[in-house]
C-alpha positions as CSV (number, residue, x, y, z in Angstrom):
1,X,-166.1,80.3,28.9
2,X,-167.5,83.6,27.0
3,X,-166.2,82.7,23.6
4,X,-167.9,79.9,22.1
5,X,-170.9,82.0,22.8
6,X,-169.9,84.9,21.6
7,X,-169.2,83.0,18.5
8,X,-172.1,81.3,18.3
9,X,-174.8,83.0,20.6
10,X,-178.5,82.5,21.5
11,X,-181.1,84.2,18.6
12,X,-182.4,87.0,20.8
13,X,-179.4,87.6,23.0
14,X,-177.6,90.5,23.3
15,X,-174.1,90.6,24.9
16,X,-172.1,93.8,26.4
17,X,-168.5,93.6,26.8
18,X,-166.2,96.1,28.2
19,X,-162.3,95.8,27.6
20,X,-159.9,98.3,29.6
21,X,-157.0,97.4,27.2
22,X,-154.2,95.4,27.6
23,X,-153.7,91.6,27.7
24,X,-156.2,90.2,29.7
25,X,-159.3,89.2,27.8
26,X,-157.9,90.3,25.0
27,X,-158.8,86.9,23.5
28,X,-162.0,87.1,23.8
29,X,-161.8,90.8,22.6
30,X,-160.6,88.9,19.3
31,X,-163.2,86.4,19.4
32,X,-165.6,89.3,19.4
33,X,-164.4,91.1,16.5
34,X,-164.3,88.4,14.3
35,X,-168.2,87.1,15.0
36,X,-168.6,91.2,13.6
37,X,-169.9,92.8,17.2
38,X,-170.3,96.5,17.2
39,X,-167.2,97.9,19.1
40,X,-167.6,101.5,20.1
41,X,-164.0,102.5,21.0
42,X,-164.3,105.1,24.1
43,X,-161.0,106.5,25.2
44,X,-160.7,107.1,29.0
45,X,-161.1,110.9,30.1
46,X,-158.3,111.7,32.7
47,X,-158.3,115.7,32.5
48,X,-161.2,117.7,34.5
49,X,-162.2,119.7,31.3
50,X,-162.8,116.0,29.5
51,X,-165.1,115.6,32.4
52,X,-166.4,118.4,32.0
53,X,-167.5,118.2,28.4
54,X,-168.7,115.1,29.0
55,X,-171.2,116.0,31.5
56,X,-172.3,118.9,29.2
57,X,-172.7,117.1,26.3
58,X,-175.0,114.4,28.5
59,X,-177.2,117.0,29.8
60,X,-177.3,118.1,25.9
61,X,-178.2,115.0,24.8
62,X,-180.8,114.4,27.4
63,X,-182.6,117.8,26.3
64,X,-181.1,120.1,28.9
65,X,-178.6,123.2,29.5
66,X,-176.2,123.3,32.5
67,X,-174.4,126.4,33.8
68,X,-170.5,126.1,34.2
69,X,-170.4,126.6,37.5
70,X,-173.5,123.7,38.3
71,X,-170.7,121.6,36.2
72,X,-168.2,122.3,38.2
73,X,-170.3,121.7,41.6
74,X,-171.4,118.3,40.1
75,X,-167.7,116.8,39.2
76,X,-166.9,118.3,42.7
77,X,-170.0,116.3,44.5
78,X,-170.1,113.3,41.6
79,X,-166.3,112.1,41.3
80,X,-165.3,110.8,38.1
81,X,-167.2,107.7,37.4
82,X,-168.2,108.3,33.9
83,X,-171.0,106.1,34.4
84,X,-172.2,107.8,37.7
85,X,-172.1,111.2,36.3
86,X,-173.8,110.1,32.8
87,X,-176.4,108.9,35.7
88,X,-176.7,112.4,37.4
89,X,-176.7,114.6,34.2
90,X,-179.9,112.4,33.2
91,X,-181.2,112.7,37.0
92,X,-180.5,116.5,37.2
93,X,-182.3,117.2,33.7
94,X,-185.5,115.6,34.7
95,X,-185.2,116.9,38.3
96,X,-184.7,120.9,37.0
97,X,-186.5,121.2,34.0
98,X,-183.9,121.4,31.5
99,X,-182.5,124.1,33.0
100,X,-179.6,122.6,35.8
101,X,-178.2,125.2,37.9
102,X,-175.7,124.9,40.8
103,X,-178.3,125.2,43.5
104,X,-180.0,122.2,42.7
105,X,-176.7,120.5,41.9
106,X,-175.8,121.4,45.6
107,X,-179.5,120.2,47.1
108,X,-179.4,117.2,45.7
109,X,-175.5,116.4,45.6
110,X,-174.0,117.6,48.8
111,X,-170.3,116.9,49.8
112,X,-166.9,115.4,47.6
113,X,-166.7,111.7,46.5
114,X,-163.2,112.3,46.1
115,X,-160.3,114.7,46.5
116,X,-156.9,115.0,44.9
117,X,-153.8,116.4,45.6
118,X,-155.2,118.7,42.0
119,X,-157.9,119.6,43.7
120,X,-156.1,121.2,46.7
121,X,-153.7,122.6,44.4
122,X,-156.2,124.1,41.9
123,X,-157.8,125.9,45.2
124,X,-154.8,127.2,46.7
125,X,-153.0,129.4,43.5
126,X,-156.2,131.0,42.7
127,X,-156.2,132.5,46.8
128,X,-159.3,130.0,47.8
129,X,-157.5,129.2,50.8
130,X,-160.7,127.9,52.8
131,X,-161.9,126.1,50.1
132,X,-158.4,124.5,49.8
133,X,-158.3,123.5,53.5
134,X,-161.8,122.0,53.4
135,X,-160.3,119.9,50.7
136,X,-157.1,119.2,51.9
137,X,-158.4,117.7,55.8
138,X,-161.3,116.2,53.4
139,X,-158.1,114.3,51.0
140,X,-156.4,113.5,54.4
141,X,-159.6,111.9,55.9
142,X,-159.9,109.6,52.3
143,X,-156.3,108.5,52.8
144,X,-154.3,110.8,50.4
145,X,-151.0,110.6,51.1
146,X,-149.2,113.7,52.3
147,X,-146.3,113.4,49.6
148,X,-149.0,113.3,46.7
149,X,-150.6,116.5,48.0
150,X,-147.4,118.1,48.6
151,X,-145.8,117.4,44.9
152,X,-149.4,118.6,43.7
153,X,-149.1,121.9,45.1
154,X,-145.7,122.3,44.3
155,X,-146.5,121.6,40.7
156,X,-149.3,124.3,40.7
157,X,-147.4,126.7,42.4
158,X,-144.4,126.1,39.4
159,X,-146.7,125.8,36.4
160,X,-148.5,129.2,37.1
161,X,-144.6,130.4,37.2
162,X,-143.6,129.0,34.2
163,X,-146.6,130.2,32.4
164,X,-146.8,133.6,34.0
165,X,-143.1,134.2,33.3
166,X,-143.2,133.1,29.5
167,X,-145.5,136.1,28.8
168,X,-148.2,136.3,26.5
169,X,-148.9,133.8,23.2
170,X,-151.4,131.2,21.6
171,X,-151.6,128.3,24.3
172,X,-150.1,125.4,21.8
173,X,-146.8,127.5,21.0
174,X,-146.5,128.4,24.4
175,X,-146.9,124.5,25.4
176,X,-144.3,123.6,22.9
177,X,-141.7,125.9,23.8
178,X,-142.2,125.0,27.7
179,X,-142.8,121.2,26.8
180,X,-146.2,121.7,28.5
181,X,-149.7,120.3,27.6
182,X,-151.8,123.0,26.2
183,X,-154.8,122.5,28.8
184,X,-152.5,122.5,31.4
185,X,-151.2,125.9,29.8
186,X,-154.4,127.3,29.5
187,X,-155.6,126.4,33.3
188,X,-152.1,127.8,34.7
189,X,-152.8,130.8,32.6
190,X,-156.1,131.6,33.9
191,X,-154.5,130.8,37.6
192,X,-151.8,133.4,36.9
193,X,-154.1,136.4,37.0
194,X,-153.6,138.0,40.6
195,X,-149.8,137.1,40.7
196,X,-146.9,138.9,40.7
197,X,-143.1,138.4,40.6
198,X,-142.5,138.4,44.2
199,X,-145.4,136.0,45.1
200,X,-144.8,133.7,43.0
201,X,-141.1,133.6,44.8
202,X,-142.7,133.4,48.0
203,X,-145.1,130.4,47.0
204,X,-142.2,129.0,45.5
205,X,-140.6,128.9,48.6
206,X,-143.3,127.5,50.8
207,X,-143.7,124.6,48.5
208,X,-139.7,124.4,48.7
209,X,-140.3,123.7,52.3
210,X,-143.3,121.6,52.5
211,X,-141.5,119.3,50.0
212,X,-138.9,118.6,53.2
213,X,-141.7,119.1,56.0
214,X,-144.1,115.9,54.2
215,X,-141.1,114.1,54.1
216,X,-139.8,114.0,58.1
217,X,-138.9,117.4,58.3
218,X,-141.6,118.1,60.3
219,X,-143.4,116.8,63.6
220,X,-147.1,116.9,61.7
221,X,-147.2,116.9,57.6
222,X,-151.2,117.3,58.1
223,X,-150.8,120.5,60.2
224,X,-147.3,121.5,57.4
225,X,-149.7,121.2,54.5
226,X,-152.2,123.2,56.7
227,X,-149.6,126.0,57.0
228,X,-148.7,125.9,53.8
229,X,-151.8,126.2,51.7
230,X,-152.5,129.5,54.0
231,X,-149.1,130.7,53.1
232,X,-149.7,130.1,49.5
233,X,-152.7,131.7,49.4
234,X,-151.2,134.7,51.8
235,X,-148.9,134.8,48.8
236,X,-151.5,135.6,46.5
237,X,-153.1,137.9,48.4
238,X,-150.4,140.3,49.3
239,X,-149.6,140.0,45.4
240,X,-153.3,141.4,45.3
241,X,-152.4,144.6,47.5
């Protein structure tokens, strides 16, 4: 019903159109194009440092700074709604100052809108293990399933073994020769520090485990990811000693 006015539309009117790719609408897309509308082409951010960078390049553009950890407290509290968080930034700016900081990220944005499996992972093989938990019952509570938050810390817990155990060199060679993305490289690098041989094996291990717990080995997968998150961390921290 959209087309013949996008082809021929009212003097005055102005029409927004979002397409998320694929088939559908995709003649209307078409349609579009050919009465010469302004397409802005915005590829979808799926990595947290994306999000990241977005959010400091909107509170940039709206005339303010923001700390790194504020940034990371406001993808925490925000979620990843690109729209939401373009929202916030704006918000936050005109709220602070110019000058956002994590403590009025947190008065002002308390609690997660969403937890991953990533998120529990990303907590547990840097040692946070209450931080972890918080997120882990806060993922159960949203429905995660166990499985996803198992593989997640399984996949953590071998990419900061892989990386660790490759030794030292620029990010992008080391992603080729491991057939690894380079952010996730660099992120498993920074996780590394702390780690030794022998806790790595033990994490290794407990994941090893969980991966049969989540899966009926075990009478409570909630209280086996419980378990395990502390032994991960445990890990770490006997690494650290």
């Amino acid at each position: 019903m959209l087309t013949p006015y996008v082809q021929t539309p009212a003097e005055g009117s102005l029409i927004v159109l979002q397409h998320a790719g694929g088939a559908k609408g995709k003649a209307l897309l078409d349609a579009a194009r050919k009465a010469g509308a302004l397409e802005i082409a915005c590829a979808k951010l799926t990595r947290p440092d994306e999000r990241a960078d977005f959010v400091r390049a909107e509170v940039r553009r709206c005339g303010g700074r923001i700390s790194p950890d504020a940034v990371a407290a406001l993808l925490d509290a925000v979620g990843s709604d690109l729209r939401e968080l373009a929202a916030v930034s704006a918000q936050l700016v005109s709220d602070s100052g110019g000058e956002v900081g994590i403590d009025i990220v947190r008065a002002f944005h308390r609690g997660r809108a969403e937890v991953s499996g990533f998120a529990v992972s990303d907590l547990a093989v840097v040692g946070r293990s209450g931080p972890a938990l918080e997120a882990l019952r806060h993922a159960l509570t949203l429905g995660v399933p166990h499985v996803v938050i198992a593989d997640a810390l399984a996949d953590g817990v071998r990419s900061v073994a892989r990386v660790a155990s490759a030794g030292r060199g620029d990010q992008y060679a080391l992603a080729k020769r491991l057939g690894m993305p380079p952010w996730k490289v660099k992120r498993a690098s920074a996780q590394a520090k702390g780690w030794t041989e022998a806790g790595l094996r033990q994490a290794l291990g407990v994941v090893a485990t969980l991966n049969a717990d989540v899966k009926g080995a075990a009478a409570d997968p909630s209280y086996a990811l419980e378990v395990a998150v502390r032994r991960i961390g445990a890990a770490r921290g006997a690494a650290l000693r």
